[in-house]
C-alpha positions as CSV (number, residue, x, y, z in Angstrom):
1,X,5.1,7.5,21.7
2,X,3.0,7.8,18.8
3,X,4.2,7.9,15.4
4,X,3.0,9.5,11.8
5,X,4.0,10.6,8.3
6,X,3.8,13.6,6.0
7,X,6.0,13.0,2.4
8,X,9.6,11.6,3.8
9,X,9.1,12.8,7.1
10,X,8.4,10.6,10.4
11,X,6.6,12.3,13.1
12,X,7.3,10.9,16.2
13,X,5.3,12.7,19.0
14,X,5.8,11.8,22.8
15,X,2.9,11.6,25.7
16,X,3.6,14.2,28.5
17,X,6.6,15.5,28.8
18,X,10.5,13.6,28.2
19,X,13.6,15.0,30.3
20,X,16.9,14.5,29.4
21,X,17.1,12.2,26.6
22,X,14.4,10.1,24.7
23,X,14.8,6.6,23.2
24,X,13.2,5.0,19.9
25,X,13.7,1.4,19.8
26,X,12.2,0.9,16.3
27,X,14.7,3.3,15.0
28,X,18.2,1.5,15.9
29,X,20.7,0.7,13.0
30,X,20.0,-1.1,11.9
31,X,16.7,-1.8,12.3
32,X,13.5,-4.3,10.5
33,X,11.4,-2.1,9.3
34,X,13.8,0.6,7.9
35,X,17.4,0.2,6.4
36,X,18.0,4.1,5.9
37,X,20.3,6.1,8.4
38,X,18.4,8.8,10.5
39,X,19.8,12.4,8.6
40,X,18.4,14.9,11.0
41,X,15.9,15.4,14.1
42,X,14.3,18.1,14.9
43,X,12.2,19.5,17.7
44,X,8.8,21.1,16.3
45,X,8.6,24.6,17.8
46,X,11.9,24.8,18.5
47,X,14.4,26.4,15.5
48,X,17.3,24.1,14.3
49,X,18.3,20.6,14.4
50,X,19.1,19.0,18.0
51,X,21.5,16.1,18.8
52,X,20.9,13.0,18.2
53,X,23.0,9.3,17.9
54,X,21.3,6.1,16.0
55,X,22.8,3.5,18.1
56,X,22.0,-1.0,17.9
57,X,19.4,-0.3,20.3
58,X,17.7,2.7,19.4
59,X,17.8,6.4,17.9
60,X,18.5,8.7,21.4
61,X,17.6,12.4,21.0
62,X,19.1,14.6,23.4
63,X,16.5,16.8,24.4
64,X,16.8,20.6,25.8
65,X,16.4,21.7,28.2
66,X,13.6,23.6,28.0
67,X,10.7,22.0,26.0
68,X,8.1,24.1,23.6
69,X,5.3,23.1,25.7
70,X,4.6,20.5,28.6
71,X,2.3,18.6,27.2
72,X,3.5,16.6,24.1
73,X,6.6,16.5,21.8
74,X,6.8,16.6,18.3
75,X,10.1,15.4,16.4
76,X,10.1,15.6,12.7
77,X,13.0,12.5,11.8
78,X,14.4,12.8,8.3
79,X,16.0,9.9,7.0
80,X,19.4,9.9,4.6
C-alpha cells in the first residue's frame, strides 16, 4: 500500500489487486498520527462511496466485487 495527498484528501493506492476486503492499520481509531474519524471512502473509477468500518485495529474497506482495473487500487479517504 502506498499512500499520498491532494488538499484534505488521503490517497491510499494498493499493489496488485485486493479481494474481499482491505485493511489499513495506520488508520484505526484511534490512531498516532491522526485523531480525525474516517468520513467517507471511495473507490477511484468506480461512482459512489463504498462500505467501510474504522475499527482499534484498522480502517477495513469492503471492496466490490468487481475492481476498475487489475492492476492497482486507488481510494480517495476523507476525514470528518
Amino acid at each position: 500500500m502506498r499512500f499520498t495527498t491532494k488538499g484534505e484528501t488521503l490517497y491510499a493506492i494498493t499493489l496488485g489487486m485486493p479481494r474481499g476486503q482491505t485493511a489499513i492499520t495506520s488508520l484505526a481509531q484511534p490512531n498516532p498520527h491522526e485523531r480525525r474519524r474516517v468520513r467517507a471512502v471511495r473507490l477511484l473509477g468506480r461512482p459512489g462511496a463504498i462500505a467501510f468500518r474504522q475499527t482499534g485495529q484498522a480502517l477495513v474497506i469492503d471492496l466490490p466485487a468487481t475492481l476498475p482495473t487489475r492492476h492497482a487500487s486507488a481510494f480517495a479517504i476523507d476525514f470528518a
